[in-house]
C-alpha positions as CSV (number, residue, x, y, z in Angstrom):
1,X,-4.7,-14.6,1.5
2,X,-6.8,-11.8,0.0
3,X,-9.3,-12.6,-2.8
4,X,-9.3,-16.2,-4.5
5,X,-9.1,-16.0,-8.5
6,X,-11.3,-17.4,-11.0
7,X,-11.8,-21.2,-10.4
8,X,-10.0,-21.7,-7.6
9,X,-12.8,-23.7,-5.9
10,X,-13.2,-26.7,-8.8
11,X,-14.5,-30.0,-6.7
12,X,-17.1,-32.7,-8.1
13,X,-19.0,-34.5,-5.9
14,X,-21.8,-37.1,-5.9
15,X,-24.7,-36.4,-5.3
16,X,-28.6,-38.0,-5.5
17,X,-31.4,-36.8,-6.9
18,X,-34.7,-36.1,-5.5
19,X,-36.7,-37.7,-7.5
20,X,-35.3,-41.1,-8.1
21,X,-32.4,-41.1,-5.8
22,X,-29.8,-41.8,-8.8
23,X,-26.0,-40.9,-7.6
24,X,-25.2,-38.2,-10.1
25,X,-21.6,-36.2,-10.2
26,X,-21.8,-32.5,-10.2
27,X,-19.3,-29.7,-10.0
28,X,-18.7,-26.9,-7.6
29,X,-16.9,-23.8,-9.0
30,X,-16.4,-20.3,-8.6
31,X,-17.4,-18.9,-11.5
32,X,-15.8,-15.3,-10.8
33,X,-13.0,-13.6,-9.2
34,X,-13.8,-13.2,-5.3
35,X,-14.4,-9.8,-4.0
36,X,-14.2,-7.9,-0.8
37,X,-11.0,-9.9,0.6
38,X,-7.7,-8.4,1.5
39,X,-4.0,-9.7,1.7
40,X,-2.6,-10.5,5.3
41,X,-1.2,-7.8,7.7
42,X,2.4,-7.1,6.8
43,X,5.0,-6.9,9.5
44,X,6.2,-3.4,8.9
45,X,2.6,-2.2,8.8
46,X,1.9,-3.8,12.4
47,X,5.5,-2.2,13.3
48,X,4.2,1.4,12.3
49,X,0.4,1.3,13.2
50,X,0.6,-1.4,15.9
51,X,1.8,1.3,19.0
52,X,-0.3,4.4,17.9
53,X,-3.5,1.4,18.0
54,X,-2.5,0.6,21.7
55,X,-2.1,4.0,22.5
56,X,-5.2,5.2,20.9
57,X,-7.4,2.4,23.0
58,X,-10.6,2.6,20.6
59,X,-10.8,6.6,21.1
60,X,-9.9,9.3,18.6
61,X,-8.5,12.5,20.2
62,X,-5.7,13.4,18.8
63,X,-4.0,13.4,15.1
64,X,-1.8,10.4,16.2
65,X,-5.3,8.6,16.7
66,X,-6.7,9.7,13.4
67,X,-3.8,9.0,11.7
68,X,-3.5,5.4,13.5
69,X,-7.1,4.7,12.7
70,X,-7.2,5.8,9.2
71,X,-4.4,3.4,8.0
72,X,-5.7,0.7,10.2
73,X,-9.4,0.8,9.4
74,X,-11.2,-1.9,6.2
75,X,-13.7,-1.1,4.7
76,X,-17.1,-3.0,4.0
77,X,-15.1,-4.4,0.7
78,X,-11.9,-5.3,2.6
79,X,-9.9,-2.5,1.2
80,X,-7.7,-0.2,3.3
81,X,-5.9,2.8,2.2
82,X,-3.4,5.4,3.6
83,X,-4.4,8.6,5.8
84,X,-2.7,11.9,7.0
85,X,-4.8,14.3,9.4
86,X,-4.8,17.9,9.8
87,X,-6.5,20.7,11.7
88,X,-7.3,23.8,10.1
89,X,-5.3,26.5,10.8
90,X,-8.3,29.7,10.7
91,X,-9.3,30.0,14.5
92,X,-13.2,29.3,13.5
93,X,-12.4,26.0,11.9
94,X,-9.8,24.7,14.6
95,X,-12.1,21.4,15.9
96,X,-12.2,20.4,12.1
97,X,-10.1,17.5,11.0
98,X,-9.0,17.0,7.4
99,X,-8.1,13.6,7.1
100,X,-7.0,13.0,3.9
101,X,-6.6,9.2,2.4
102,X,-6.0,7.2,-0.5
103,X,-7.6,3.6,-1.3
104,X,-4.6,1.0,-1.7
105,X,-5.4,-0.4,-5.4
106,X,-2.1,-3.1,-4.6
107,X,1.1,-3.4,-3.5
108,X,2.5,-0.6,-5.7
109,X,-0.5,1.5,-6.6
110,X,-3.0,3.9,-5.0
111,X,-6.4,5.3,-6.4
112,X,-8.4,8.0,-5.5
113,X,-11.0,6.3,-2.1
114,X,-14.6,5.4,-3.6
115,X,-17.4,7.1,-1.9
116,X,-18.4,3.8,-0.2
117,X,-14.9,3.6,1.6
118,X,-14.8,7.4,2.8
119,X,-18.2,6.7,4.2
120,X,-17.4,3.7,6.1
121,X,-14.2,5.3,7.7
122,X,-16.2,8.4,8.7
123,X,-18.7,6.0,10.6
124,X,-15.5,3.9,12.2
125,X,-14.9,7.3,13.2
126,X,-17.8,9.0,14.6
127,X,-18.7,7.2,17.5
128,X,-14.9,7.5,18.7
129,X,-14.0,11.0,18.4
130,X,-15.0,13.8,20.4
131,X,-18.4,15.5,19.9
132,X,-17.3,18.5,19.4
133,X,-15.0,17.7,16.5
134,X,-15.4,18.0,12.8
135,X,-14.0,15.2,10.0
136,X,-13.8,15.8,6.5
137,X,-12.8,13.2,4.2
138,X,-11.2,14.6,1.3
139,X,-8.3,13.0,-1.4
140,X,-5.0,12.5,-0.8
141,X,-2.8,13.5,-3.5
142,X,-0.1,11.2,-5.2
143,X,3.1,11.3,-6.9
144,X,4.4,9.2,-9.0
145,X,7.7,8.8,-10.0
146,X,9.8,7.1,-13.4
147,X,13.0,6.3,-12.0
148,X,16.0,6.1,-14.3
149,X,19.1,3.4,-12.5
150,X,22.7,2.5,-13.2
151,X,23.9,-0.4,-11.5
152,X,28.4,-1.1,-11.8
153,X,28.8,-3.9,-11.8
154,X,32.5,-5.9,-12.3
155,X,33.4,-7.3,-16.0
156,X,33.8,-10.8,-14.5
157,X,30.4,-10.6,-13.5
158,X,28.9,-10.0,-17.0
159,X,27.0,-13.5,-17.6
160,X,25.0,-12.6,-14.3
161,X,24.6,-9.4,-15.8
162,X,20.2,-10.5,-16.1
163,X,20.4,-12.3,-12.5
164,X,21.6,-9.3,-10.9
165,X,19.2,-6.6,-12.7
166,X,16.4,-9.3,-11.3
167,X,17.7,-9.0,-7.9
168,X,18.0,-5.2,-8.2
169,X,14.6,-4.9,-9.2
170,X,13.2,-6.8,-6.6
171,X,14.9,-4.5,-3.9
172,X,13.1,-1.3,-5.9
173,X,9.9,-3.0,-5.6
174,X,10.3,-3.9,-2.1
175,X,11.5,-0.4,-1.4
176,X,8.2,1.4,-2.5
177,X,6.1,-0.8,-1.6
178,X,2.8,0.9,-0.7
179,X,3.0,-0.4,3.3
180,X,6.6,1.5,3.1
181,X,5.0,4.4,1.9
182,X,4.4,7.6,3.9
183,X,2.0,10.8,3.5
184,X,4.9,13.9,3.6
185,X,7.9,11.2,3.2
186,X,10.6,12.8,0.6
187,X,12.5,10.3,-2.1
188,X,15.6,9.9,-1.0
189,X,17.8,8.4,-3.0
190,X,20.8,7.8,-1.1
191,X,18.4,5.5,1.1
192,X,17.4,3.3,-2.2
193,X,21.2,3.2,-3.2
194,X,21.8,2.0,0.2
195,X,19.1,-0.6,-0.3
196,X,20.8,-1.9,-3.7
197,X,24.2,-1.7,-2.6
198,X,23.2,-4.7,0.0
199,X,23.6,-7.1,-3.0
200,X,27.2,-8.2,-3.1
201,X,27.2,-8.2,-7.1
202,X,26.7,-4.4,-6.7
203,X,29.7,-2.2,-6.4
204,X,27.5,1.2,-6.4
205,X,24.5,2.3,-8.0
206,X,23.0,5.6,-9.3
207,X,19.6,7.5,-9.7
208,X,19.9,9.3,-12.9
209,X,17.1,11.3,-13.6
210,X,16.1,13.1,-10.0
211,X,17.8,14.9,-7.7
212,X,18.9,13.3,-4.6
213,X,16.0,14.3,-2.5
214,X,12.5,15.0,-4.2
215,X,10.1,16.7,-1.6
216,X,6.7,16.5,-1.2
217,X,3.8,18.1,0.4
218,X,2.3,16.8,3.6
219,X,-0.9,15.8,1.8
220,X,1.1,13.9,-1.2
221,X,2.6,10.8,-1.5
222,X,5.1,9.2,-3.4
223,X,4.3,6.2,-5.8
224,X,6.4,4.2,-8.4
225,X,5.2,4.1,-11.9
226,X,8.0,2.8,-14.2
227,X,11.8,2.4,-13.7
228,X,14.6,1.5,-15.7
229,X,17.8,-0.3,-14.9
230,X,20.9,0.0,-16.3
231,X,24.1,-1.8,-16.4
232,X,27.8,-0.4,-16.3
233,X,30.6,-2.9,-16.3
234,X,33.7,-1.7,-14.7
């Protein structure tokens, strides 16, 4: 799964030399961190991209099909990214698609998409969409987010006090997850509480330093940067 790490391949082996045919031992390794490889399909992104790629059936038409295509598509490297399409709204410009994407940097982080990967998604593209539209690549815009928890917790439970925080962390993690993420999708935080509160060590938890919904623009997405959990007994 994805790209091997530095000296991951480490096997000797025999071998004979040319010249006098003496059985020698000699060492295959990768020297260097393996490129251009990418982690396994995850089940919620087949779930969300899977129906939209039937649908499409290898044609782009409409923005369902460039969006489906878009967060479906490798490049060259083995990256993928997220994508959002628009149409323009001036009457003169309406068979010209914005699509606008991000290049997945891992599992919690975006970057801004090198040239090299808008390039290779615009020719995935070309031969499938109509001839009379337009596509311009252009950059997604992201937001991140420093999230400040309380977890209560009961007295009794006070020696699992680090166990708990683990398990809590994980779920945040889990939560925004770059293949849960969304162009145009709003924090809620009543849905992350709803996520923690799953853990039976939990009695209730809190988001302390954002409103209960933070909205975005259809062109932004959110991303985790830090958070910080803390611990109430009760």
């Amino acid at each position: 799964r994805g790209n091997i790490g530095l000296g991951a391949i480490n096997v000797t082996t025999n071998g004979v030399t040319s010249d006098t045919s003496v059985e020698i031992p000699y060492v295959t390794e990768n020297i260097s961190q393996a490129t251009g490889g990418s982690e396994a399909e995850t089940s919620e992104h087949a779930k969300r991209y899977a129906p939209y790629t039937f649908k499409r059936q290898d044609r782009v038409v409409t923005l369902e099909d460039f969006i489906a295509i878009g967060n479906t598509f490798r490049s060259k490297q083995g990256t993928i990214g997220k994508t959002t399409a628009a149409v323009r709204d001036a009457f003169s410009s309406g068979n010209v698609i914005d699509l606008y994407c991000l290049e997945k940097a891992n599992n919690l982080q975006l970057k801004k998409a090198s040239s090299t990967f808008k390039q290779d998604l615009l020719a995935e593209i070309e031969p499938k969409k109509m001839l009379t539209d337009e596509v311009v690549v252009v950059d997604g815009l992201i937001r991140t987010l420093d999230l400040v928890i309380t977890i209560r917790i009961d007295k009794e439970l006070e020696q699992m006090e680090g166990q708990i925080e683990q398990e809590v962390a994980a779920i945040i993690v889990d939560f925004f997850d770059i293949d849960n993420s969304v162009f145009g999708k709003s924090f809620i935080a009543a849905e992350l509480n709803r996520e923690i509160f799953r853990l039976p060590n939990v009695r209730y938890s809190t988001v302390d330093n954002f409103p209960q919904v933070v909205t975005i623009d259809f062109n932004e997405i959110i991303q985790l940067n830090n958070f910080t959990i803390n611990t109430v007994l009760v």
